[in-house]
C-alpha positions, 0 to 999 in steps of 0.5 A: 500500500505504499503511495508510489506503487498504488500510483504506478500500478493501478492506472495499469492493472485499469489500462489493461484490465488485469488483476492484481495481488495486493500485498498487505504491508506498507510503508512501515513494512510487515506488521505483526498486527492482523488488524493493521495488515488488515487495514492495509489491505482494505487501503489497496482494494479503497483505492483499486475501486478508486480507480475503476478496478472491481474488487474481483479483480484485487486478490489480497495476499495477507502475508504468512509469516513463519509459526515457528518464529511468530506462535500467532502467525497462523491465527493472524492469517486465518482472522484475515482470511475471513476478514477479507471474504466477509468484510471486503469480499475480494479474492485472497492468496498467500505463500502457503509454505512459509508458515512451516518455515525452519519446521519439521514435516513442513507438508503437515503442516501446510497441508493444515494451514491451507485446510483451515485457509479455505475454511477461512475464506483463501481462494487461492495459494501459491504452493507446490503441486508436486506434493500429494500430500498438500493436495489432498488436503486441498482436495479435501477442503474443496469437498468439505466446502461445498466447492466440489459437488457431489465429490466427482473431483474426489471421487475421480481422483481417490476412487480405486479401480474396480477388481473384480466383477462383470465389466472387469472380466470382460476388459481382462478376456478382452485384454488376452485376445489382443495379447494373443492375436498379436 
C-alpha cells in the first residue's frame, strides 16, 4: 500500500484490465498486527475501486509469516482470511509454505494451514503441486466446502479401480485376445 506503487500500478492493472495481488504491508513494512495488515489491505482494494478496478479483480495476499518464529502467525492469517471474504469480499492468496518455515514435516503442516485457509475464506495459494500430500488436503477442503459437488473431483481422483466383477472380466478376456492375436 505504499503511495508510489498504488500510483504506478493501478492506472495499469485499469489500462489493461488485469488483476492484481495486493500485498498487505506498507510503508512501515510487515506488521505483526492482523488488524493493521488488515487495514492495509482494505487501503489497496479503497483505492483499486478508486480507480475503476472491481474488487474481483484485487486478490489480497495477507502475508504468512513463519509459526515457528511468530506462535500467532497462523491465527493472524486465518482472522484475515475471513476478514477479507466477509468484510471486503475480494479474492485472497498467500505463500502457503512459509508458515512451516525452519519446521519439521513442513507438508503437515501446510497441508493444515491451507485446510483451515479455505475454511477461512483463501481462494487461492501459491504452493507446490508436486506434493500429494498438500493436495489432498486441498482436495479435501474443496469437498468439505461445498466447492466440489457431489465429490466427482474426489471421487475421480481417490476412487480405486474396480477388481473384480462383470465389466472387469470382460476388459481382462478382452485384454488376452489382443495379447494373443498379436
Amino acid at each position: 500500500a505504499e503511495e508510489e506503487r498504488l500510483e504506478s500500478v493501478l492506472p495499469l492493472v485499469k489500462k489493461f484490465n488485469a488483476a492484481v495481488v495486493a500485498i498487505s504491508n506498507d510503508e512501515t513494512g510487515i506488521s505483526e498486527d492482523p488488524d493493521v495488515r488488515f487495514e492495509v489491505a482494505r487501503k489497496i482494494v479503497e483505492r483499486a475501486a478508486d480507480h475503476g478496478i472491481p474488487r474481483h479483480d484485487v486478490i489480497v495476499d495477507p502475508l504468512v509469516m513463519p509459526i515457528g518464529a511468530l506462535n500467532d502467525a497462523g491465527r493472524q492469517v486465518i482472522h484475515i482470511l475471513r476478514r477479507l471474504r466477509e468484510e471486503l469480499e475480494v479474492n485472497s492468496t498467500c505463500g502457503a509454505s512459509n508458515i512451516s518455515f525452519g519446521l519439521p514435516n513442513r507438508n503437515g503442516l501446510n497441508s493444515a494451514f491451507l485446510a483451515m485457509s479455505i475454511a477461512a475464506g483463501m481462494t487461492s495459494a501459491i504452493t507446490n503441486p508436486m506434493h500429494s500430500e498438500v493436495m489432498q488436503a486441498v482436495s479435501g477442503a474443496d469437498v468439505m466446502m461445498g466447492h466440489d459437488p457431489d465429490c466427482l473431483h474426489w471421487i475421480r481422483k481417490y476412487r480405486e479401480p474396480a477388481t473384480s466383477g462383470p465389466a472387469v472380466a470382460r476388459e481382462q478376456r478382452r485384454s488376452r485376445r489382443r495379447r494373443s492375436s498379436k
